[in-house]
N, C-alpha and C positions, 0 to 999 in steps of 0.2 A: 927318561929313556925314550927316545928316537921309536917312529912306528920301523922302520928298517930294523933298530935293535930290538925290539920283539919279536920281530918277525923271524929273528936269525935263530932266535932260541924255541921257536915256534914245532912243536911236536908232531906229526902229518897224523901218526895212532888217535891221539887224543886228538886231533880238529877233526876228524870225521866220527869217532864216538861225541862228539860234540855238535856234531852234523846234523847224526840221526837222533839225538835227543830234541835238540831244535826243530827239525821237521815234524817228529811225535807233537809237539807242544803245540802246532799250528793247526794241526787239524781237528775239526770237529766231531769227528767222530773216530771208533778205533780203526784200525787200517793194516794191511796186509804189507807181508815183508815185502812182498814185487810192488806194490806203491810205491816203498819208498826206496827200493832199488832206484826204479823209475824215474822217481824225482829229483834222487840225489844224484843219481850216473853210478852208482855202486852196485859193483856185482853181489850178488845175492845171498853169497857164503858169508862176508863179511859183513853184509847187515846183520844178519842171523847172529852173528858171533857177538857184532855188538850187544845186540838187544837182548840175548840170553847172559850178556854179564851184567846189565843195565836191570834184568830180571832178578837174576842172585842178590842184587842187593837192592832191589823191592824199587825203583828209579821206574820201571817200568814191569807192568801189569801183560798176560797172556789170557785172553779170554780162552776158557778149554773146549769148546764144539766149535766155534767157528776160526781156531788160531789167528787170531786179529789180535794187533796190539795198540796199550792205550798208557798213556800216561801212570806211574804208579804212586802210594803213598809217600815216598823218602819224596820224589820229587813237588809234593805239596808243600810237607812239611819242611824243606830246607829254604824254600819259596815263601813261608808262614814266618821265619825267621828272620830271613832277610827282610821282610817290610814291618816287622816290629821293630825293628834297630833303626828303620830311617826314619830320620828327624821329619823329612819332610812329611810323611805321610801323616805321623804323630799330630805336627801341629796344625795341618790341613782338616783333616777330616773331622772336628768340631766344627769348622766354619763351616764345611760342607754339608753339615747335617743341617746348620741353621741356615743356609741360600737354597738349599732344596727345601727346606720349609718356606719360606718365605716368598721363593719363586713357585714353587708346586711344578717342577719341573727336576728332571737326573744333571746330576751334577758331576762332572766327573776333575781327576785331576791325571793328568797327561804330562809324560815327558819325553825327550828325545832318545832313540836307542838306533843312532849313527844314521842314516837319511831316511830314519823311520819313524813316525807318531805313535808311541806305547800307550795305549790307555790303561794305568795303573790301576786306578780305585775309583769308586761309584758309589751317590746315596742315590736313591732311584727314589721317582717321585709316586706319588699315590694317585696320581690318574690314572681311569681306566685305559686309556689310550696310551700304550707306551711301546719308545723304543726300543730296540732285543738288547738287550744289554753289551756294552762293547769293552767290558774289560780283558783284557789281554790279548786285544784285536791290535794290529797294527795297520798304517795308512802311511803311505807316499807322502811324507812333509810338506809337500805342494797341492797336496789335496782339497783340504779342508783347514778351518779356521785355526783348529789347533795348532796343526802343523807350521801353518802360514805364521803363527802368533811363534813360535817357536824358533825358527828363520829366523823373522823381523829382529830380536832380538838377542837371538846367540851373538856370541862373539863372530861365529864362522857363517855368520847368515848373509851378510851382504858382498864380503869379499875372502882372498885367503882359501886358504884348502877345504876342502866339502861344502867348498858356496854355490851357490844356484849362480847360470850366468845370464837366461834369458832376460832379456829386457823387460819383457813385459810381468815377468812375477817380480824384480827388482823394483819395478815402479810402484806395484803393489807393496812390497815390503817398506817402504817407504812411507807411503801411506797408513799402515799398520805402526810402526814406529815411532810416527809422530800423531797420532791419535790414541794409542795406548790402548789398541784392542782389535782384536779382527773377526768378520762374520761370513760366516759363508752358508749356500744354501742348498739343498741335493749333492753336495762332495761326499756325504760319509754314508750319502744310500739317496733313494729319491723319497720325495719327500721330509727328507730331513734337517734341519737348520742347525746353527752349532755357535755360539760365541765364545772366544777365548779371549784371558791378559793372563799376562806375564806373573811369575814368581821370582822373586828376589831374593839373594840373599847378602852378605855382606861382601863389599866391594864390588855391590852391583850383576854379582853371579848371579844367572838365570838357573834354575832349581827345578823348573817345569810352568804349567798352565795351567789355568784353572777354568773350567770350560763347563757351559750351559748346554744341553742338548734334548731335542725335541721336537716334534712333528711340526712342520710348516704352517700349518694352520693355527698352531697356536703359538707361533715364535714368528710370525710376521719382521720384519727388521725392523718398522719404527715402535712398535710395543718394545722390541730387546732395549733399542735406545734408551726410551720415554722410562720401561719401568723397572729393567731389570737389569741392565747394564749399571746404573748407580750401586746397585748391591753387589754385584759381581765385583766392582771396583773397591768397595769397601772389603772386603770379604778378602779377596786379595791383598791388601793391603796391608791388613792383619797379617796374614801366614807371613808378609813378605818380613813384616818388625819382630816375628816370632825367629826368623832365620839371621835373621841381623843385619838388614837394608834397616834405617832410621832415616832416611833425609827425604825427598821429595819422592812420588812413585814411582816416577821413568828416571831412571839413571839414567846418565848422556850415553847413545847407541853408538857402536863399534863402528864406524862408517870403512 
């Protein structure tokens, strides 16, 4: 089905109760109905309506002295569910446990969620020095490494509909593509480094990233190179034969 024939069948009630679920989830802290009036352009009754039926069935939480709203239990739990059933994280997060041992750095795995970097899951490393954790943060795909590693290698990364067209990120993707890995440095905060490759699965589908991350100081780029980019590759590697890539690790790119 055509995104036009979705669109036609497309419910306007339900995309803005979808709205304000979505804007709930992004915020860090709980938040007032005129927040998210604010944010979304929605008048105020119909926030309200929403997020007291989002309330009734527990999706979302009312704190009672300060009427601020926060994300609720059903919405954890059907979020708990949905990444038990995916494959990808199942077969990932054993490797992940062992490249965060092995590097002593958080390790995260990332996928695309339309011209946006999701950071799905994290083993976080046992240094004292660490970064604030960024699972279910998102980032501009042109941001940072992840993202870039995520481009390089979509089908829609280099040409085709939802492609980047500047020249100068295409030159980079490019380079990303045919090195098999991208790095970048203060993109995801300052002070921060990040290296990402690719996940594969059969027929060469890209499935997400698998990415290193951590304070500049101790991810310098030719350390990532020299000693920890080999593990990352390997480590990748693995999830990519667990999903069903078997042949070489860079499948020929989408050009």
């Amino acid at each position: 089905m055509s995104t036009r024939e979705k669109e036609s069948y497309s419910i306007q009630a339900v995309e803005n109760a979808l709205d304000v679920l979505e804007a709930l989830s992004e915020e860090d802290e709980d938040v007032r109905i005129s927040h998210l009036s604010e944010k979304l352009k929605m008048n105020k009754t119909s926030v309200f309506r929403l997020l007291a039926t989002f309330e009734n069935r527990g999706y979302v939480e009312r704190e009672e002295v300060s009427g601020k709203y926060r994300l609720g239990l059903s919405a954890y739990e059907i979020g708990q569910k949905f990444l038990s059933r995916m494959a990808l994280l199942r077969h990932a997060r054993p490797l992940m446990e062992r490249l965060s041992r092995g590097c002593n750095e958080a390790v995260y795995l990332a996928v695309r969620r339309r011209q946006e970097t999701l950071f799905l899951d994290m083993v976080d490393t046992s240094q004292k020095v660490k970064i604030v954790p960024m699972v279910g943060k998102r980032f501009p795909l042109t941001q940072a490494a992840p993202g870039m590693a995520l481009l390089a290698f979509s089908a829609t990364g280099g040409n085709g509909k939802g492609s980047i067209d500047q020249e100068n990120v295409r030159e980079k993707l490019a380079v990303i593509r045919s090195q098999g890995y991208a790095l970048s440095h203060d993109s995801l905060g300052e002070g921060i480094a990040s290296a990402a490759v690719p996940l594969f699965g059969s027929s060469g589908k890209l499935h997400g990233v698998l990415c290193l991350v951590g304070p500049v100081f101790r991810l310098p780029e030719q350390l990532i190179i020299k000693e920890f980019l080999p593990q990352l590759l390997e480590a990748s590697s693995i999830i990519s034969s667990k999903l069903g890539w078997h042949a070489a690790y860079l499948p020929k790119p989408a050009l």
